[in-house]
C-alpha positions as CSV (number, residue, x, y, z in Angstrom):
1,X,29.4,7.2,-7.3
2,X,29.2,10.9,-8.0
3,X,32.0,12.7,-8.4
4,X,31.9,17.0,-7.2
5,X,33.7,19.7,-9.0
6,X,34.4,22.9,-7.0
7,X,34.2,24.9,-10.1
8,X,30.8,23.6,-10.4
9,X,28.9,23.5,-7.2
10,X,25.4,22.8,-8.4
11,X,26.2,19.6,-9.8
12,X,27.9,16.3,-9.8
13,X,29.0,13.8,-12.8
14,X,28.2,10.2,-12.2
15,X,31.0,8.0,-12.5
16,X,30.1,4.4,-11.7
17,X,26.5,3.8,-12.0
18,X,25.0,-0.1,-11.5
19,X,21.8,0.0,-12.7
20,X,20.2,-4.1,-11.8
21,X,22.1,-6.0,-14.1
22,X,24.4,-3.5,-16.1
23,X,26.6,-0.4,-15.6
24,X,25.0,2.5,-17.1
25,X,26.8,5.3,-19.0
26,X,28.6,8.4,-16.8
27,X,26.3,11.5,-16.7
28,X,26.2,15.0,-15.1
29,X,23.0,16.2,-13.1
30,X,21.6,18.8,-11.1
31,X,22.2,18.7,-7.7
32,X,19.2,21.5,-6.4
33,X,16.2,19.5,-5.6
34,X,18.0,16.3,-5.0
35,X,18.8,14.2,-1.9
36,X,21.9,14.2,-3.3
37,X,22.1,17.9,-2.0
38,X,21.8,17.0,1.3
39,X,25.3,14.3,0.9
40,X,27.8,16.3,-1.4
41,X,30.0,18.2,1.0
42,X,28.0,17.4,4.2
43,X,26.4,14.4,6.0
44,X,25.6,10.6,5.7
45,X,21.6,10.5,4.5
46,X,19.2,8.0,4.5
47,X,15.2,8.2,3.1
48,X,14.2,4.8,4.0
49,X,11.2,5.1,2.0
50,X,9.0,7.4,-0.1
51,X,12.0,9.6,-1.5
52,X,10.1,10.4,-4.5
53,X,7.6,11.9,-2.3
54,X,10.1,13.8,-0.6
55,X,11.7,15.2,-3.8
56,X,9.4,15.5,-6.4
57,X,11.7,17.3,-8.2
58,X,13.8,14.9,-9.1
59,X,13.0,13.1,-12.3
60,X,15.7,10.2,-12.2
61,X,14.1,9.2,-8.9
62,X,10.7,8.6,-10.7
63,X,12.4,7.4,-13.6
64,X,14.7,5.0,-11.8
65,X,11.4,3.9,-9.3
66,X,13.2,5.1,-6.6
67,X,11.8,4.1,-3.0
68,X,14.9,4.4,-1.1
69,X,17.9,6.6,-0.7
70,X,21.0,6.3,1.2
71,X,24.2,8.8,0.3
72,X,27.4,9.0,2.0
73,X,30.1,12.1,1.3
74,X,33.4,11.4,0.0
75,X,36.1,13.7,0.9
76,X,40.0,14.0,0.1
77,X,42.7,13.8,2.8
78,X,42.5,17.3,3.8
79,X,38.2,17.2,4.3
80,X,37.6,18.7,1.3
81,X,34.2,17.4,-0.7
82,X,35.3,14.8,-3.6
83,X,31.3,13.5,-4.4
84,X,29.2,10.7,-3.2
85,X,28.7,7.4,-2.5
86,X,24.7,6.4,-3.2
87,X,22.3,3.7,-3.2
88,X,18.8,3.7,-4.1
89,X,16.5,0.8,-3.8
90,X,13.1,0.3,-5.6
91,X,12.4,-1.5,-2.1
92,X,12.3,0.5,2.1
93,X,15.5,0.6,3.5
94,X,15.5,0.2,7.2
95,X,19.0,-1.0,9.8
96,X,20.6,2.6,9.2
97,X,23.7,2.1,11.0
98,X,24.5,-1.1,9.4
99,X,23.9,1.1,5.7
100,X,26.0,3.7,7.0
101,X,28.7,0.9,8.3
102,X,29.1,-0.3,4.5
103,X,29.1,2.9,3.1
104,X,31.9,4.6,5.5
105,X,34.1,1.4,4.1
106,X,33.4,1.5,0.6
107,X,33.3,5.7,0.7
108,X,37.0,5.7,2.4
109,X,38.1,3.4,-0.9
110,X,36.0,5.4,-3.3
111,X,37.0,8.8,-2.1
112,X,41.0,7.8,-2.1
113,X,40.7,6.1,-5.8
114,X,39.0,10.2,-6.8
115,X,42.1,11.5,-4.9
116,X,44.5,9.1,-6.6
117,X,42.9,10.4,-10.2
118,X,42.9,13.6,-9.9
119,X,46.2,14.2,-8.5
120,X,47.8,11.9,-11.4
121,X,45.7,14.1,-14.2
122,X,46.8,17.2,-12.5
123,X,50.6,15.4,-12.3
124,X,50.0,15.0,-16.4
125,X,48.9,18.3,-17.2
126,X,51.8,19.9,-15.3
127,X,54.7,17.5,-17.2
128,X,52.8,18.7,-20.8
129,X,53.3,22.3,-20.0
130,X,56.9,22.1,-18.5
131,X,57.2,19.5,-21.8
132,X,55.6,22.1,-24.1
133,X,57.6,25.2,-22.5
134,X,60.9,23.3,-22.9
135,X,60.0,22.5,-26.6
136,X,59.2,26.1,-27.3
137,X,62.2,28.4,-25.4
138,X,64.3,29.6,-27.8
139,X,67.0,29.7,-24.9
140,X,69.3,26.8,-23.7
141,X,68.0,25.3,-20.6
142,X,70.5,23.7,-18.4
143,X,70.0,21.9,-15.0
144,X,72.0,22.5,-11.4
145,X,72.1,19.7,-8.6
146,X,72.3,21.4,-5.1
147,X,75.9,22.3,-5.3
148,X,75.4,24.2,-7.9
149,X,77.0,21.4,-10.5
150,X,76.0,21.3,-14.4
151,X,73.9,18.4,-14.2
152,X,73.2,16.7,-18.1
């Protein structure tokens, strides 16, 4: 799973990444020249076979023995592009719509759990600085209820 940063549109950081028999450590790539260019923001993809023909470009296809690719976009609540949702197989993929089946359900999950994340760091970062102002003002800071009450 790869997730997108709008501030970066050229590339994508790998989150989860099961490589055969172990997870393998998060990294950032290049997204120009990669069939992952064709997912992030756009479309379902599949390259059944021969991808590394199709991209020569891309060195973690050849490195990985990529045969076959299959991406699906992952998008927040309001459309907007979160990442990706890949497989790659050292084997042909064929049955496209059953891929594309699996991935909608597993993308939907993904995508919401990126939504969930970034909304609780962004939740963090805004109590630090309200924390950190508070902290800092000189001033007395008092709170009013919707009366207009002295509240604590």
């Amino acid at each position: 799973m790869g997730e997108w940063y709008e501030d970066r549109p050229d590339h994508v950081r790998a989150v989860a990444v099961w490589s055969g028999t172990t997870f393998a450590e998060p990294f950032e790539y290049c997204l120009q020249g990669t069939p992952c260019a064709n997912v992030v923001g756009h479309r379902f993809c599949l390259y059944g076979s021969d991808v590394q023909r199709l991209f020569p470009d891309d060195d973690l296809l050849v490195e990985m023995k990529v045969e076959s690719y299959c991406g699906m976009p992952l998008f927040d609540h309001l459309g907007k592009p979160l990442g990706l949702l890949v497989v790659m197989d050292e084997m042909a993929m064929s049955d496209s719509a059953c891929i594309q089946d699996v991935l909608s359900i597993f993308a939907g999950r993904a995508a919401s759990e990126l939504e969930r994340t970034r909304i609780e760091n962004e939740r963090a970062k805004a109590s630090d600085l309200l924390n950190n102002m508070i902290e800092t003002v000189p001033d007395i800071i008092f709170t009013l209820d919707l009366q207009g009450n002295l509240v604590g």
